[in-house]
C-alpha positions in Angstrom: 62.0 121.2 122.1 64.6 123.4 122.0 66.0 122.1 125.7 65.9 118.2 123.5 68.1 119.6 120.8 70.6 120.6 122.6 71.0 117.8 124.6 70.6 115.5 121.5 73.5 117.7 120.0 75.8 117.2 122.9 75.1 113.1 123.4 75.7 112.8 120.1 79.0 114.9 120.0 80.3 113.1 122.9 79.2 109.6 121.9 80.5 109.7 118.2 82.5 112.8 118.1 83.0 114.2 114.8 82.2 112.0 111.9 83.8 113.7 109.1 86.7 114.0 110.6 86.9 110.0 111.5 86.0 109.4 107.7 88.9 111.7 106.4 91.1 110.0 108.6 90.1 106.1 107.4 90.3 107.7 103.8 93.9 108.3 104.6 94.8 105.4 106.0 93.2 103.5 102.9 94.7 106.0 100.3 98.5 105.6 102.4 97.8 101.5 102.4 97.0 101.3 98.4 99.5 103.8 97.6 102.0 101.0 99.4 100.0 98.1 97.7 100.7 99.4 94.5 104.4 100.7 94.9 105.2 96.7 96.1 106.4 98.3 99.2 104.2 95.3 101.0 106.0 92.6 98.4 103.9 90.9 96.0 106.0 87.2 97.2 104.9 88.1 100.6 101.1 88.5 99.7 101.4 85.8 97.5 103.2 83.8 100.1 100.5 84.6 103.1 97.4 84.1 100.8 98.9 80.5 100.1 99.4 80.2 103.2 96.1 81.0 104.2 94.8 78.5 101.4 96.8 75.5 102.6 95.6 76.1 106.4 91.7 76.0 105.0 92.6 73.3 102.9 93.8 71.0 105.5 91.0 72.1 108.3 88.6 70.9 105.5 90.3 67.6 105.1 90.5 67.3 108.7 86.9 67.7 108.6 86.1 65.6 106.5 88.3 63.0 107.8 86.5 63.1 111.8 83.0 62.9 110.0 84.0 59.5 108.0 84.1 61.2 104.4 85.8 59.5 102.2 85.4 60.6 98.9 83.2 63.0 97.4 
């Protein structure tokens, strides 16, 4: 049992390496992307600009949709 536990230590050291130290680091990253979110260092016109963007492009693939399957009106 003993022999198991060490090997199940190692496989898992190697195949995920260590955890809390991945977690810290996406905390980071999240706390350095909201700290620029809020600042409007990103540019609220620019969010604003790609999330209509992004609206407009669904939009017209729905319209295009509906157009190939013959619907006409709702």
């Amino acid at each position: 049992m003993r022999e198991m536990k060490r090997v199940l230590k190692e496989w898992n050291r190697d195949s995920f390496g260590n955890i809390d130290a991945q977690y810290q680091e996406i905390v980071g990253e999240i706390e350095v992307l909201d700290a620029r979110l809020n600042s409007d260092e990103l540019g609220s016109n620019d969010l604003q600009h790609k999330r209509d963007k992004n609206t407009q492009f669904f939009h017209r693939q729905a319209r295009i949709k509906l157009v190939r399957n013959g619907i006409l009106g709702l």
